[in-house]
Structures are given as C-alpha cells and as structure tokens.
C-alpha atoms as a printed R data frame, in Angstrom:
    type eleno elety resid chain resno       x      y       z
1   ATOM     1    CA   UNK     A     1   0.000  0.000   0.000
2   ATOM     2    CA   UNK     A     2   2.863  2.525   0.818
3   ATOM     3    CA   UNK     A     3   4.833  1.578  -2.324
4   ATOM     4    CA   UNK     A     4   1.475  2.156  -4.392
5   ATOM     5    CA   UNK     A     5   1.377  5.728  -2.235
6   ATOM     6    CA   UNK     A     6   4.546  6.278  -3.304
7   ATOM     7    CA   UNK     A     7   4.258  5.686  -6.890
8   ATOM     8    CA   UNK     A     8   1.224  7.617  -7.373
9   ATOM     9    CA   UNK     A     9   2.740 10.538  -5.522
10  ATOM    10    CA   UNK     A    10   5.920 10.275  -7.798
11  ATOM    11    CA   UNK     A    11   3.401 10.191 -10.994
12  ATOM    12    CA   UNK     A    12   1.605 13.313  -9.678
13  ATOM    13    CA   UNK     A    13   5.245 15.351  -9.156
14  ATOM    14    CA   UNK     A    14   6.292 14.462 -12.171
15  ATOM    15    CA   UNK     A    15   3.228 15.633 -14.150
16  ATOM    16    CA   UNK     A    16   3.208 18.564 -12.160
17  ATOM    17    CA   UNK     A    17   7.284 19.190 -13.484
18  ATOM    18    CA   UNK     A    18   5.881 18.289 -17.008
19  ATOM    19    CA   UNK     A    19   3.118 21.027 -17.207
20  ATOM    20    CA   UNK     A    20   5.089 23.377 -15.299
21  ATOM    21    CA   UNK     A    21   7.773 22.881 -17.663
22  ATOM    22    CA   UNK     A    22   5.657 23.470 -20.637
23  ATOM    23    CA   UNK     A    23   6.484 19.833 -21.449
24  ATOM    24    CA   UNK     A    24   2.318 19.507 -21.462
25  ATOM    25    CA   UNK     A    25   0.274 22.446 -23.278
26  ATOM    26    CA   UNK     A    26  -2.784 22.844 -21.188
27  ATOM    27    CA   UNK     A    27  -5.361 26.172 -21.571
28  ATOM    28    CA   UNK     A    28  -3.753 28.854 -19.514
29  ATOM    29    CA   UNK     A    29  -7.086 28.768 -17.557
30  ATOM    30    CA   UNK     A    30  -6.847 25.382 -16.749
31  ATOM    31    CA   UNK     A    31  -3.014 25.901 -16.227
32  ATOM    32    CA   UNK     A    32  -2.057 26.646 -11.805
33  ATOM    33    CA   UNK     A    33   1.080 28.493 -13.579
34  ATOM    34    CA   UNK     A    34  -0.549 31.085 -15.764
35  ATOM    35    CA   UNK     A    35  -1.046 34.656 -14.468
36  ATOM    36    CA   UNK     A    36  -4.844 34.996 -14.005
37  ATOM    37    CA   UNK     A    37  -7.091 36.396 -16.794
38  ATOM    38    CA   UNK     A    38  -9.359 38.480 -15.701
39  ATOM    39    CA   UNK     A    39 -11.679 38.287 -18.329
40  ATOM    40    CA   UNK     A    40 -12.049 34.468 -18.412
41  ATOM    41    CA   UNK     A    41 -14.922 32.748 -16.936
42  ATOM    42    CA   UNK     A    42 -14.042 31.975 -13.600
43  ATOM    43    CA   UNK     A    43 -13.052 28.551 -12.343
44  ATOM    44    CA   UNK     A    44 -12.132 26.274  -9.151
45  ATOM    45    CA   UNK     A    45  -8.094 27.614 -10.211
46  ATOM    46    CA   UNK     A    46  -9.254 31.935  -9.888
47  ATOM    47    CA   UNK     A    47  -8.775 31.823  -6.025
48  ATOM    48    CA   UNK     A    48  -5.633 30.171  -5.846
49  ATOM    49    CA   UNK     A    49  -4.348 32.633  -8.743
50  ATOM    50    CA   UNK     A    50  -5.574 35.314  -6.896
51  ATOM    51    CA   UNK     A    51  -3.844 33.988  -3.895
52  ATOM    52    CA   UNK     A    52  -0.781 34.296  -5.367
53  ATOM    53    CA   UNK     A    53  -1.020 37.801  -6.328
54  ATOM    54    CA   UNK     A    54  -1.021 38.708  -2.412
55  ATOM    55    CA   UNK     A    55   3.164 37.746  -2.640
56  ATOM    56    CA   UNK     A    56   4.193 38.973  -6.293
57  ATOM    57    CA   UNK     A    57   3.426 42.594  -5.907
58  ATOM    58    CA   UNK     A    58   4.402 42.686  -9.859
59  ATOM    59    CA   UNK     A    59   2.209 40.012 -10.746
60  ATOM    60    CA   UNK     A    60  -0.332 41.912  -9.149
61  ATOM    61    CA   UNK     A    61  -0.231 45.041 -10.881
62  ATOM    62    CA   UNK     A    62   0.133 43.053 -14.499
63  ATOM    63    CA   UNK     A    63  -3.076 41.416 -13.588
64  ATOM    64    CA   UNK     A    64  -4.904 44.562 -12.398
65  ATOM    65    CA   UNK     A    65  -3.643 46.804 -15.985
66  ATOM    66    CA   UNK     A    66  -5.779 43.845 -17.765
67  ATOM    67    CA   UNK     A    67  -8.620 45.455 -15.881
68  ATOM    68    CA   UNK     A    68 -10.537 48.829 -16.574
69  ATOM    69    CA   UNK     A    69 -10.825 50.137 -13.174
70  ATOM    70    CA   UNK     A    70  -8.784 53.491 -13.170
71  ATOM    71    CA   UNK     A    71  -5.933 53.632 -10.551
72  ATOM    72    CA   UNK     A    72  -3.288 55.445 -10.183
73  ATOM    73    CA   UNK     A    73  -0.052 53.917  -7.700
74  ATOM    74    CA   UNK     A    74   0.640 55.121  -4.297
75  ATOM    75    CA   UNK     A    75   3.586 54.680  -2.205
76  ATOM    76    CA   UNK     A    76   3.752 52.062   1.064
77  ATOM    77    CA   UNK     A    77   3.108 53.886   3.728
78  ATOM    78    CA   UNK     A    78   3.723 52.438   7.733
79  ATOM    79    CA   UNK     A    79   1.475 54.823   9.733
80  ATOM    80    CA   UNK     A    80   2.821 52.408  12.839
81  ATOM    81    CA   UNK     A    81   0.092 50.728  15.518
82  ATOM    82    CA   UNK     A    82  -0.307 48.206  12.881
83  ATOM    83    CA   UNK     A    83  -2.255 50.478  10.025
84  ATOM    84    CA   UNK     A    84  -1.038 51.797   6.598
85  ATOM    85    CA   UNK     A    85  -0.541 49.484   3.870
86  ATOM    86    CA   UNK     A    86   1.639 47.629   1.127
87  ATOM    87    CA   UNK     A    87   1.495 47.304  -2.531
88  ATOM    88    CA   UNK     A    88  -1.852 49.007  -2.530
89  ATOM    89    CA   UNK     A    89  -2.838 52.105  -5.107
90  ATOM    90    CA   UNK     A    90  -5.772 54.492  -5.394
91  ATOM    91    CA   UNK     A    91  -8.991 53.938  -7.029
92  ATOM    92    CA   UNK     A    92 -10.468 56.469  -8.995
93  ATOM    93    CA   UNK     A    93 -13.111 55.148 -10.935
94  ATOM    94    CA   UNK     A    94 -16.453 56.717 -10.588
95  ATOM    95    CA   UNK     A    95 -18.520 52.939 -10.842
96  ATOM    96    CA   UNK     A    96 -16.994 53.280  -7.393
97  ATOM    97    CA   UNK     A    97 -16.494 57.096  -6.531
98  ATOM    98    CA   UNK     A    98 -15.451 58.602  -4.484
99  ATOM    99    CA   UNK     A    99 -11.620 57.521  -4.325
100 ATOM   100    CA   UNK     A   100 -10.329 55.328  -1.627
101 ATOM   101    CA   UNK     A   101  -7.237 53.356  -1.370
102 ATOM   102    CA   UNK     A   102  -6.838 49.564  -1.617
103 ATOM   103    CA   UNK     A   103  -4.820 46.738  -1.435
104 ATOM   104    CA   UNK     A   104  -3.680 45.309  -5.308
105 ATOM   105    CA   UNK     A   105  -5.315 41.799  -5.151
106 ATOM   106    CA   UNK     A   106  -8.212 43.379  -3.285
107 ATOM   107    CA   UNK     A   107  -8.795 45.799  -6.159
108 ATOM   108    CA   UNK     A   108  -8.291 42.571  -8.681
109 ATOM   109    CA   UNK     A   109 -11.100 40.618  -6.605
110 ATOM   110    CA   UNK     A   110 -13.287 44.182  -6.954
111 ATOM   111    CA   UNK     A   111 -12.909 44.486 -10.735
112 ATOM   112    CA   UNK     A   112 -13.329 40.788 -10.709
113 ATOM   113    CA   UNK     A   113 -17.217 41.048  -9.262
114 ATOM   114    CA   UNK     A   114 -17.932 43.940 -10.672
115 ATOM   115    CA   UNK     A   115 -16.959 42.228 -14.144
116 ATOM   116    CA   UNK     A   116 -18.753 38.447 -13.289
117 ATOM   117    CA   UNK     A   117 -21.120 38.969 -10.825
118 ATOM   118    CA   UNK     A   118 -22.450 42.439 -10.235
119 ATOM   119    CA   UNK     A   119 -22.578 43.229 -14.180
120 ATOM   120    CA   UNK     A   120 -24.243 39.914 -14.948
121 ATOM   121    CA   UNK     A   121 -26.745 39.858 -11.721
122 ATOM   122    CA   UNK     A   122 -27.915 43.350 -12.559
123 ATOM   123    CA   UNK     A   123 -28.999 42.184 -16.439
124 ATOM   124    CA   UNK     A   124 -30.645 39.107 -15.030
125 ATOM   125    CA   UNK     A   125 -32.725 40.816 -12.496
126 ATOM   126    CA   UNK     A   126 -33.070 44.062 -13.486
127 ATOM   127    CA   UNK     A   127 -32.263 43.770 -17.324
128 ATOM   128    CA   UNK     A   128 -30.326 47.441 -16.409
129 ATOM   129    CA   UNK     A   129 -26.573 47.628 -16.353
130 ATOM   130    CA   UNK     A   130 -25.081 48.140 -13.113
131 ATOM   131    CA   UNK     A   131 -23.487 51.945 -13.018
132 ATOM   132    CA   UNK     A   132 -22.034 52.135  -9.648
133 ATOM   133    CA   UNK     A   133 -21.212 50.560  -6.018
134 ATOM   134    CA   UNK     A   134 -22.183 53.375  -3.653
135 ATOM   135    CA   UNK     A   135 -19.584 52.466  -0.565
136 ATOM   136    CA   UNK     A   136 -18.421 52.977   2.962
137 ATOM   137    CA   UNK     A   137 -14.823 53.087   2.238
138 ATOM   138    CA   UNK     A   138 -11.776 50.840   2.494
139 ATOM   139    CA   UNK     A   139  -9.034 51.916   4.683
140 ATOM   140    CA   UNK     A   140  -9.582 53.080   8.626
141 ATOM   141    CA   UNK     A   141  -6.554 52.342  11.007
142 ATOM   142    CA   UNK     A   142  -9.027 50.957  13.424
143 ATOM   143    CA   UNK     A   143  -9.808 47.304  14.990
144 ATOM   144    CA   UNK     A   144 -12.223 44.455  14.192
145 ATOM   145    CA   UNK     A   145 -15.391 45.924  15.341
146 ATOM   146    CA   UNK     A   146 -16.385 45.070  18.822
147 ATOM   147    CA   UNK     A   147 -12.969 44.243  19.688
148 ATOM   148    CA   UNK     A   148 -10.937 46.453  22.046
149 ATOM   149    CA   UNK     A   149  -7.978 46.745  24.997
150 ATOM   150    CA   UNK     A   150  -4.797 44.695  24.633
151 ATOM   151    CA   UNK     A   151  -4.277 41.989  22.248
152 ATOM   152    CA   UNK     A   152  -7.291 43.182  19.761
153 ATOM   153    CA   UNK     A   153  -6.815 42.312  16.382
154 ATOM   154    CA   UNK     A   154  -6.580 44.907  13.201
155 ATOM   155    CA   UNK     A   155  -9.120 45.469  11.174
156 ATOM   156    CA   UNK     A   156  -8.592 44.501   7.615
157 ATOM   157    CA   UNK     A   157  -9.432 48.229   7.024
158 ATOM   158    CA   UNK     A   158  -6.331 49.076   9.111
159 ATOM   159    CA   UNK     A   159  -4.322 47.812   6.225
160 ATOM   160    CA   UNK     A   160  -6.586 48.964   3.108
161 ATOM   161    CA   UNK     A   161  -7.369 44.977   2.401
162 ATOM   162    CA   UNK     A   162 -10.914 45.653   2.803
163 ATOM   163    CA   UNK     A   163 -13.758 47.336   0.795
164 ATOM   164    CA   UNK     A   164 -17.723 47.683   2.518
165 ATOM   165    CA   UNK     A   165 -19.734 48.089  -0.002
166 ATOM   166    CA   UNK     A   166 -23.597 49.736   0.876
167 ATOM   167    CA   UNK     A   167 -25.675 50.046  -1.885
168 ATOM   168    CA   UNK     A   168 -25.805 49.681  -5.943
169 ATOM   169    CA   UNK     A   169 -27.669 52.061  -8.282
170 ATOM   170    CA   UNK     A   170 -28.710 50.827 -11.905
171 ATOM   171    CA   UNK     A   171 -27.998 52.683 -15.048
172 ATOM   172    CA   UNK     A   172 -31.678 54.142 -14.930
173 ATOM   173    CA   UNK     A   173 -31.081 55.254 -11.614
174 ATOM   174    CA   UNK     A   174 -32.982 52.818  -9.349
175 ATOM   175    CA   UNK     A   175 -30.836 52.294  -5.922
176 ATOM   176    CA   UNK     A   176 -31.076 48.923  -4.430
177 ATOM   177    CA   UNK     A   177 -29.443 49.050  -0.820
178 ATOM   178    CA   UNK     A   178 -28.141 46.629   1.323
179 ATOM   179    CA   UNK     A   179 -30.127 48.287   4.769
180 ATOM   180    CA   UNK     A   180 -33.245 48.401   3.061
181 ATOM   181    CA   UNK     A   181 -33.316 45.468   0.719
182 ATOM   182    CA   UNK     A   182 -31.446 42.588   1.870
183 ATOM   183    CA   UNK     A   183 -34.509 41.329   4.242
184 ATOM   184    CA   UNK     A   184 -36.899 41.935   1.906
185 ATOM   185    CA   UNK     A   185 -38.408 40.244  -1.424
186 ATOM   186    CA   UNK     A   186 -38.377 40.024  -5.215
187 ATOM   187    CA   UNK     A   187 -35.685 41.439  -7.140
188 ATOM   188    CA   UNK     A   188 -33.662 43.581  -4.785
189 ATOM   189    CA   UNK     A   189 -33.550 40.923  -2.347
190 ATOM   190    CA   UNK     A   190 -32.384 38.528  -5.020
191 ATOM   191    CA   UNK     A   191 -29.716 40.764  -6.500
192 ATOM   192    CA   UNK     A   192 -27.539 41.203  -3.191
193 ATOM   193    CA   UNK     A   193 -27.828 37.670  -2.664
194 ATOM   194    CA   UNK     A   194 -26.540 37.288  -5.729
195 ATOM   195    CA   UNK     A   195 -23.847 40.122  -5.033
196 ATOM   196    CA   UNK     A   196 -22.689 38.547  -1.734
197 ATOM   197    CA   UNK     A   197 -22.357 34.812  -3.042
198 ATOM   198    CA   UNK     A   198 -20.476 36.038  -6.295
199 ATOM   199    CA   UNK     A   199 -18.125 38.164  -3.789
200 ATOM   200    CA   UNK     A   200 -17.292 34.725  -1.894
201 ATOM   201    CA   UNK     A   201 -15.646 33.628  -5.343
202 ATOM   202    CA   UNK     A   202 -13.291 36.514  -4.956
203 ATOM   203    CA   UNK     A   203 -12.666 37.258  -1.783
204 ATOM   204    CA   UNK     A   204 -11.470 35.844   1.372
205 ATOM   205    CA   UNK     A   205 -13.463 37.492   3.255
206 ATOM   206    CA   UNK     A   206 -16.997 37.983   2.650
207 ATOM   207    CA   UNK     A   207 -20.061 39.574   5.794
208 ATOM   208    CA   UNK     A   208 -23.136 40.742   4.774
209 ATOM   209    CA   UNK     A   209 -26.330 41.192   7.251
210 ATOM   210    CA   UNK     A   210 -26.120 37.229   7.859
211 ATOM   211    CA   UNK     A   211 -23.147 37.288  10.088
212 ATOM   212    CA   UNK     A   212 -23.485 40.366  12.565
213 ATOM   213    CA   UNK     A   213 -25.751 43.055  13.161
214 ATOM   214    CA   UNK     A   214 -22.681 45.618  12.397
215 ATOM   215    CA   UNK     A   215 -23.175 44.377   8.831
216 ATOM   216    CA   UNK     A   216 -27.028 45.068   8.201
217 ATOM   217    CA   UNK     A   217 -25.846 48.055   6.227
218 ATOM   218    CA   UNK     A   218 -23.142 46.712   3.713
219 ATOM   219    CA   UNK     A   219 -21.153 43.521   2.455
220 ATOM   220    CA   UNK     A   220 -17.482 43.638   3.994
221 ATOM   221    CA   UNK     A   221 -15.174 42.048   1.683
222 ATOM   222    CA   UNK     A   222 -11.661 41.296   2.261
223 ATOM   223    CA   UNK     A   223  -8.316 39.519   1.375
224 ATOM   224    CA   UNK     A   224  -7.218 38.864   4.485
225 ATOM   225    CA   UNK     A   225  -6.313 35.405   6.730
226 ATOM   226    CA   UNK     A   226  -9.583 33.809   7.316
227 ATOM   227    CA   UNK     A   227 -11.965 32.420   4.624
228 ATOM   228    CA   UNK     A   228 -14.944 33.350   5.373
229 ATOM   229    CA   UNK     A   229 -18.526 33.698   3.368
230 ATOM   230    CA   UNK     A   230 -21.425 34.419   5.556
C-alpha cells in the first residue's frame, strides 16, 4: 500500500514538473502556472491565482492593468500601531467614486465582481446595467469591530485589504441598498444575494447582514487570513 502511495505521488510530481515545464500544453485557464485572466470565466483555479497575487506585488499590478478600473499607484506607507498598507494604489473610478485606497489583489477581486457577478446579476434581475457601487470606504486604522484593549486584532481596514460596499444604483437610476433590501423580497432581495455569493468567489473574506448586526448596512469584503462567506 505505501509503495502504491509512493508511486502515485511520484506520478503526480512528475506531471506537475511536465506542465510546469511546458512539457504539457494545457489552456492557460486550466493551467495553476498562468497569471490569471481576468476576463475568463471563472473557475475552481481563480482563487488560488488570486492567492498568489497577495506575494508577487508585480504580478499583481500586471493582472490589475488587464482590468478597466482606473488607478493610479501610491507609495507604502507604515502609519505604525499596525495600520497603513503595502502594494496598494488608489482607485479612482467613478462605478466606485469617491476615491479610496486599496490593497492590489483586493482591487483585482473588486474588478473581478464587478466584471462576473455584479454586471451579470444586474442584467438578469433588473435587465439594467449596473453603473455604480455606492460604498463605505476601504481603509480606517481601526480594529475588528467590537474588539478592544490589549491583544485586539486589526481590522482589515487598518491595512486597506478591505472594501464595505452599501448600496448599488442601476444605469436608470434605481438604488437597491443593502439596509433596506437585503430582508426583503423580489428582485432587490435577489440581487444582493446574488452580489454577496459572487463576492465569496473573490474574496477571502466575505459579511453581509447574515453574520453580525454591524453588517445590516453593507457587504465587507476582504483579502485577508480567514476564509470566510457568511
């Protein structure tokens, strides 16, 4: 049994070398080593390709110019007690205006919905393009909420890895909002469920009114530590 073990673990390292190698053409979708594509239809690979954007700052920022969300760079910045941030840049794009500053393979994960899930879920239900994400912003050097004293831990926020999104407002102008819709019915109510399971796809983190009571007015999504989808 451990020689059969063995062997198949062998075969699996070696096929691994031979499509890492290039030794085995596979579709770059279907392929653990290709740099994401953001416009492909997402699969069971666009997490872990995601995932490694959070270590190759460069990688990142290839992946993100394949995007259209208008950025511009900004500098690291250590404001010390654990906040600032690293490889992050500044989003200026009025689908989500005003500006705010985010992480790079948070603001891949946001062009990301917006692209295969918000865009999509707004036709479906609404058969209106989506025109913008009205939001509560992204970085705040402050804790997890409801956590304080010695030992609390830092918000995603406190590092601009984290985007709370409150409301969405349709090309013909009709606002559907997470404080007033989400416990309703009919096609509001369906649309943010559809928002907050497509944001699970891209995001570590995902809290919308299900988890907490301090999230019955937005979605909180996030690239940090913890998977979470709630």
């Amino acid at each position: 049994m451990r020689y059969l073990a063995l062997v198949f673990l062998l075969a699996l390292l070696f096929l691994a070398w031979q499509m890492h190698s290039g030794r085995i053409a596979i579709p770059p979708d279907w392929n653990p080593w290709a740099p994401l594509d953001v416009a492909a239809e997402p699969n069971w690979l666009t997490r872990y390709k995601l995932q490694r954007l959070n270590g190759d700052p460069e990688l990142c920022r290839a992946v993100l110019g394949q995007t259209d969300l208008r950025h511009t760079a900004v500098p690291d910045h250590d404001a010390g007690n654990g906040c600032g941030w690293n490889n992050a840049l500044r989003v200026g794009d009025e689908r989500f205006a005003p500006a705010f500053t985010l992480s790079c393979t948070a603001a891949v994960s946001l062009a990301m919905w917006e692209r295969h899930t918000l865009q999509p879920a707004a036709l479906a239900r609404f058969g209106q393009r989506l025109a913008r994400v009205e939001h509560l912003g992204s970085y705040a050097c402050r804790n997890v909420r409801g956590s304080a004293g010695e030992g609390s831990r830092r918000s995603q926020h406190a590092s601009a890895n984290a985007f709370d999104a409150a409301a969405f407002r349709l090309a013909n102008g009709r606002r559907v909002r997470i404080l007033t819709h989400w416990h309703g019915s009919g096609a509001e109510a369906a649309f943010l469920r559809d928002a907050r399971d497509g944001a699970c796809r891209f995001f570590n983190g995902t809290l919308s009114p299900d988890y907490n009571q301090a999230h019955q007015d937005h979605f909180h999504l996030d690239w940090g530590g913890y998977r979470m989808c709630r």
